[in-house]
C-alpha positions as CSV (number, residue, x, y, z in Angstrom):
1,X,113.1,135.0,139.3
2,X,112.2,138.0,137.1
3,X,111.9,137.5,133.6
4,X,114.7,138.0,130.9
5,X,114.3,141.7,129.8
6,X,114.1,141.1,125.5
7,X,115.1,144.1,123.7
8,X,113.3,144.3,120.1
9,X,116.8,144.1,118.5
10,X,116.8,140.3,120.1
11,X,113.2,140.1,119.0
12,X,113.9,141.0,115.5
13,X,117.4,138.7,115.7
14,X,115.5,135.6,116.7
15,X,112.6,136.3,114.2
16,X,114.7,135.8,111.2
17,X,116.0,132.9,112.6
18,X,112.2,131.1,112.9
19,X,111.3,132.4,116.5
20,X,108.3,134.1,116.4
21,X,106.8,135.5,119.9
22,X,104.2,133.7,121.2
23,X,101.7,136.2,121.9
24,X,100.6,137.7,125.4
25,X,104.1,136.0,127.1
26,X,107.6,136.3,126.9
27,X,108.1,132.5,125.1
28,X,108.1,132.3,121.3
29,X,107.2,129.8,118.7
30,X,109.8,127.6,117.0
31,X,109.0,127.3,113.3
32,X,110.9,123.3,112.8
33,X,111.7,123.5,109.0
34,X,109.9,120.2,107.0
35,X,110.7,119.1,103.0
36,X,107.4,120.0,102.2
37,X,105.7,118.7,105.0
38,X,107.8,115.6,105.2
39,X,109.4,113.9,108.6
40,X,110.9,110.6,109.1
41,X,110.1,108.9,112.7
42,X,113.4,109.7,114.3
43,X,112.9,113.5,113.5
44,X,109.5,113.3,114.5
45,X,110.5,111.9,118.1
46,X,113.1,114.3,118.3
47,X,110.2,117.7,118.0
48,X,108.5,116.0,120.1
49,X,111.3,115.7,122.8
50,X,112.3,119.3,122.2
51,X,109.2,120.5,122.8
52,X,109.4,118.3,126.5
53,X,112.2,119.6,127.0
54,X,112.5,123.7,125.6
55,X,109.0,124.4,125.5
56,X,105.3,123.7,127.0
57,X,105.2,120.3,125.3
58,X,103.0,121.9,122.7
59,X,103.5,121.6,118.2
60,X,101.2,123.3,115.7
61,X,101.5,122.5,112.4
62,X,101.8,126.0,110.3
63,X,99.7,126.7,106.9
64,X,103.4,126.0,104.9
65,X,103.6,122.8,106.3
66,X,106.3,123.6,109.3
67,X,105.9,122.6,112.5
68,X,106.0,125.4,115.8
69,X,107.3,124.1,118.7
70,X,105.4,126.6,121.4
71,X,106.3,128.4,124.8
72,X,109.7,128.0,124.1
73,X,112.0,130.9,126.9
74,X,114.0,133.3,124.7
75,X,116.6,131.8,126.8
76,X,116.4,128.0,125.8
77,X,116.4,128.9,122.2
78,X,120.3,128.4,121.2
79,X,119.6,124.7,123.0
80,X,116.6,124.4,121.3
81,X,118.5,124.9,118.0
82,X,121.4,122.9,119.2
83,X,119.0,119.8,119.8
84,X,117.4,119.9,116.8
85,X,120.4,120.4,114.9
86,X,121.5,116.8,116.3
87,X,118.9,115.6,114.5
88,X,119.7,117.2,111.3
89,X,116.5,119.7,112.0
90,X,117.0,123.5,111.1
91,X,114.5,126.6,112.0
92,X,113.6,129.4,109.6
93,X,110.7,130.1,107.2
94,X,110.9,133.7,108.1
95,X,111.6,137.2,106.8
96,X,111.9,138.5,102.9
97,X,113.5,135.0,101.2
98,X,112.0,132.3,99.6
99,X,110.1,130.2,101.9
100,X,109.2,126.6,103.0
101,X,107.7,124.7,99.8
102,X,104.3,123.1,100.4
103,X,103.3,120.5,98.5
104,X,100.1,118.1,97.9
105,X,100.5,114.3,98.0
106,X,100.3,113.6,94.4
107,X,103.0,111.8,94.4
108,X,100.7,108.8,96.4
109,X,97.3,110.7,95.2
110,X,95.1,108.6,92.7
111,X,94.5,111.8,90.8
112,X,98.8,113.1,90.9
113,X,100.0,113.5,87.7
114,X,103.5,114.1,89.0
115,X,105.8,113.2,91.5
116,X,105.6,116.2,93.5
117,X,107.2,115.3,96.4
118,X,110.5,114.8,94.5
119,X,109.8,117.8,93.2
120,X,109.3,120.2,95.7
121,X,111.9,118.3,97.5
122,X,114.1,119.6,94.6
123,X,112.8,123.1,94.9
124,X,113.5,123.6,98.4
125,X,117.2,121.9,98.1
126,X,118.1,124.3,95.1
127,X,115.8,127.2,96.5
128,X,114.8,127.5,99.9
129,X,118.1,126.3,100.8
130,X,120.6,127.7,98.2
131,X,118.8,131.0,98.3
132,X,118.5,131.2,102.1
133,X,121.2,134.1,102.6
134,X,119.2,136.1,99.5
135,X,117.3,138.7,100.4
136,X,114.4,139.6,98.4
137,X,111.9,142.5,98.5
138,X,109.6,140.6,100.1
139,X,109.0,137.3,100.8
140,X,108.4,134.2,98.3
141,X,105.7,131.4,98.6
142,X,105.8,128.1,96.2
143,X,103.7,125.3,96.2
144,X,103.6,122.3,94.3
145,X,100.0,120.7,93.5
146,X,99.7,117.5,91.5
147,X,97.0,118.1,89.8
148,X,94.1,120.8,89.1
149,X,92.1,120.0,92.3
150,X,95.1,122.5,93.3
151,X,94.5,121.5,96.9
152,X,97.5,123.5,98.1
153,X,96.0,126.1,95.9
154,X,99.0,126.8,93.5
155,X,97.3,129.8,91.7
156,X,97.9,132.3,95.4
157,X,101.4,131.1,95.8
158,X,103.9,133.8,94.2
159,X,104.6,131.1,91.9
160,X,102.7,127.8,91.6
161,X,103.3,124.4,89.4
162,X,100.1,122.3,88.8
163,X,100.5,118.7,87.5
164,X,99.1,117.9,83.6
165,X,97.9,115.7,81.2
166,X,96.6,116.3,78.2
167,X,94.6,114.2,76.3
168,X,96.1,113.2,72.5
169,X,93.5,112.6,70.4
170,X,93.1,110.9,67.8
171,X,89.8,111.8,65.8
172,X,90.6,109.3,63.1
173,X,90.1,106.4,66.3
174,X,87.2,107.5,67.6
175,X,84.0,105.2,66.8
176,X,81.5,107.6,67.9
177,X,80.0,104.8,70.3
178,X,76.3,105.6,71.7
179,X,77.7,105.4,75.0
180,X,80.9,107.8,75.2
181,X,83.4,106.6,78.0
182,X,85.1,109.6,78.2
183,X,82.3,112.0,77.4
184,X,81.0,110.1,81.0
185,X,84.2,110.6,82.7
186,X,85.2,114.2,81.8
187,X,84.5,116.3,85.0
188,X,84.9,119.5,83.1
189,X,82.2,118.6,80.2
190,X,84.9,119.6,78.3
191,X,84.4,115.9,75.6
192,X,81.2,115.4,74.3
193,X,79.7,113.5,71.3
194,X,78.6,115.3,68.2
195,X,77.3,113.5,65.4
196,X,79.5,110.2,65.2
197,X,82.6,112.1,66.7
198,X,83.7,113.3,70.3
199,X,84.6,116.6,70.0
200,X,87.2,118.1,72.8
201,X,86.6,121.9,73.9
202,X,90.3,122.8,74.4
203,X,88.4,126.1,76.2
204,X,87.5,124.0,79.1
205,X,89.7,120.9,79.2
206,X,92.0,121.4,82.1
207,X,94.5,118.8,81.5
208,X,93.5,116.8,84.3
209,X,93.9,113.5,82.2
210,X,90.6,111.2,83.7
211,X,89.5,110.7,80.3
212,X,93.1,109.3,79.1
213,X,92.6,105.7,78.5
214,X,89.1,105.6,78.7
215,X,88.3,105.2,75.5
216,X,88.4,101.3,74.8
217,X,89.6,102.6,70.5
218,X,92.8,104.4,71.9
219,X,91.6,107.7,70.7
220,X,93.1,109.7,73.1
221,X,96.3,107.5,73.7
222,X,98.6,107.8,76.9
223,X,98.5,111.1,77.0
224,X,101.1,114.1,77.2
225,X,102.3,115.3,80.5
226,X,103.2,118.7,81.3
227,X,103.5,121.4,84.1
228,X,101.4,124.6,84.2
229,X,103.0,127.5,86.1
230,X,101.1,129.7,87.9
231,X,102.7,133.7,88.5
232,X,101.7,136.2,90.9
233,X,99.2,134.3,93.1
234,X,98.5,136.3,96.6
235,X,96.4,135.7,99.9
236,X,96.2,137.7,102.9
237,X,94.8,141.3,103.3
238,X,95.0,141.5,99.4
239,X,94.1,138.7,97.1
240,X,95.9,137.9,94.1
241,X,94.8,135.1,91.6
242,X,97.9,134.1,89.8
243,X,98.5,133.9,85.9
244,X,99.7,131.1,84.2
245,X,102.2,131.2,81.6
246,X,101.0,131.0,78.0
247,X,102.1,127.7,77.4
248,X,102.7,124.5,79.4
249,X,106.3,123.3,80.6
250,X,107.2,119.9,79.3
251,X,110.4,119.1,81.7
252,X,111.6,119.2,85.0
253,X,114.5,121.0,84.5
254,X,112.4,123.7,82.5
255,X,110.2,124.0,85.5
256,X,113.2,124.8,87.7
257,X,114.7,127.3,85.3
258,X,111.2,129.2,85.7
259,X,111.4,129.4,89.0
260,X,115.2,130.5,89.4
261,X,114.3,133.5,86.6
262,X,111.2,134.1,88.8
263,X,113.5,134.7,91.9
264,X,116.1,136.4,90.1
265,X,113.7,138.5,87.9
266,X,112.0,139.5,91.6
267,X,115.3,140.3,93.3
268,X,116.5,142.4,90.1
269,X,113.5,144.5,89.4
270,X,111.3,143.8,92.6
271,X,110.6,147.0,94.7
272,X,111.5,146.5,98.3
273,X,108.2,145.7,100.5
274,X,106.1,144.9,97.0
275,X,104.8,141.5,96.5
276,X,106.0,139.3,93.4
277,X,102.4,140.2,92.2
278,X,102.8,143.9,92.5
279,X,106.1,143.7,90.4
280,X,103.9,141.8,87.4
281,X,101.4,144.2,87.5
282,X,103.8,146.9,87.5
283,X,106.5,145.8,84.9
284,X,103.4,143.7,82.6
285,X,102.7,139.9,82.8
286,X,103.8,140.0,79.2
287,X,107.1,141.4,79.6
288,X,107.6,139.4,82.8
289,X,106.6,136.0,80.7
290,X,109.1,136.9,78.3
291,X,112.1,137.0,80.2
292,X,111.6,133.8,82.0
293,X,111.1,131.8,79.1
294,X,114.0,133.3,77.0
295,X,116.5,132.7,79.1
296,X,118.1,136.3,79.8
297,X,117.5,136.6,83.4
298,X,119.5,133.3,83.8
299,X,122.1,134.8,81.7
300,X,122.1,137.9,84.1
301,X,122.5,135.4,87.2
302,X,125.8,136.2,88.5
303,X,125.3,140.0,88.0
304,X,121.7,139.8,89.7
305,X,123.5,138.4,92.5
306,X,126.1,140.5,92.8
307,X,123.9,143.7,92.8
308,X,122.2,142.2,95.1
309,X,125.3,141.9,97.6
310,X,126.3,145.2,97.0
């Protein structure tokens, strides 16, 4: 039987839709949309079984933590949807939107400092999801790392949250022992003893909170928790190192605020085909900062939206 002749107006349909062709052959790759990387066991059987019975019996895991079911015909791919769909399983992670969130397992991690599956699980609900049908100039990467080991490297992600905790210290507590528990512990050198006090380098501490409750006086008590958010991160055939914002986040809800002004300040004054890094440097990291933390690109919400449509 001769193959299916695919015309690249299919090609480009089923692209959008998570079908990306496999390369040298006429079968493409289903990208299987994941919560940050997350599967129960029934949805797990079912990949497998699609990939028996749509493709070559093949899955990849992708770098934003979807899985590609391989060597699937361009003809088996509405059944292939169809199946997964029975199993409450969607495609996607394509194409100028906000994409799949990746996240680390701090939630589990000794060193987590938030819960960031729930988190990211919240992100891709109120983002990936409810912004699916936005189109923006280009597309949108978040990740969500626990801590600063940043293993899903938050900082080149368009916009990146890192877990914190920073130390409270007390100097007034402090004993000035001989042997300094959390001048020992800090990985950063950022504590060490002077004279009969620690002394704390707030130029180096990165919030990563091993020294809190290390000190046997209570001189750095529990701690305060906090979110930094990076801006503007990049990889590919230009690097980007992203920015953080100028001061650290103290709720969730703040954090999720940020990152709808991020995507609505990027859909309103984004240039189509520039990354979210290009429209920092172009409009200022200042002037972008500003309007995510005041507010008035939420205020503008409806009217970004609607300028968008039209």
């Amino acid at each position: 039987m001769a193959a299916q002749r695919i015309s690249p107006a299919d090609e480009k349909r089923v692209k959008a839709e998570g079908f990306l062709r496999n390369k040298g052959t006429d079968n493409f790759n289903g990208r299987v949309i994941t919560v940050n990387g997350r599967l129960n066991a029934q949805q797990m059987e079912r990949v497998a079984k699609a990939a028996e019975l749509f493709g070559n019996g093949q899955v990849a895991m992708t770098v934003r933590l979807t899985l590609e079911v391989q060597g699937i015909p361009y003809g088996k791919i509405e059944s292939f949807k169809a199946y997964l769909a029975e199993g409450g399983l969607t495609t996607g992670g394509t194409g100028p939107k906000v994409r799949p969130v990746v996240s680390c397992k701090g939630t589990t991690c000794q060193y987590g400092l938030l819960d960031s599956f729930a988190l990211s699980e919240k992100i891709h609900h109120r983002f990936y999801e409810g912004y699916h049908n936005v189109k923006l100039p280009h597309k949108f990467k978040i990740a969500v790392g626990g801590c600063p080991n940043n293993c899903v490297k938050p900082d080149l992600n368009d916009l990146g949250i890192i877990g914190q905790l920073t130390p409270a210290y007390d100097e007034a507590a402090c004993r000035g022992c001989k042997t300094c528990a959390v001048e020992q512990t800090c990985p950063m050198k950022a504590a060490k003893l002077e004279g009969d006090r620690l002394q704390l380098n707030q130029d180096i501490c990165n919030s990563c909170g091993r020294c809190v409750q290390r000190c046997p006086f209570h001189a750095l008590g529990d701690g305060v928790p906090g979110y930094k958010v990076m801006l503007g991160g990049r990889w590919g055939k230009q690097t980007a190192m992203g920015r953080p914002l100028s001061r650290l986040l103290r709720s969730e809800e703040e954090v999720l605020s940020v990152v709808e002004s991020a995507i609505l300040l990027y859909l309103e004054q984004g240039v189509e085909g520039e990354r979210f890094a290009t429209t920092i440097e172009r409009i200022g990291f200042d002037r972008v900062e500003a309007q995510l933390l005041d507010g008035s690109v939420l205020r503008r919400k409806e009217q970004i939206l609607q300028g968008a449509k039209a």
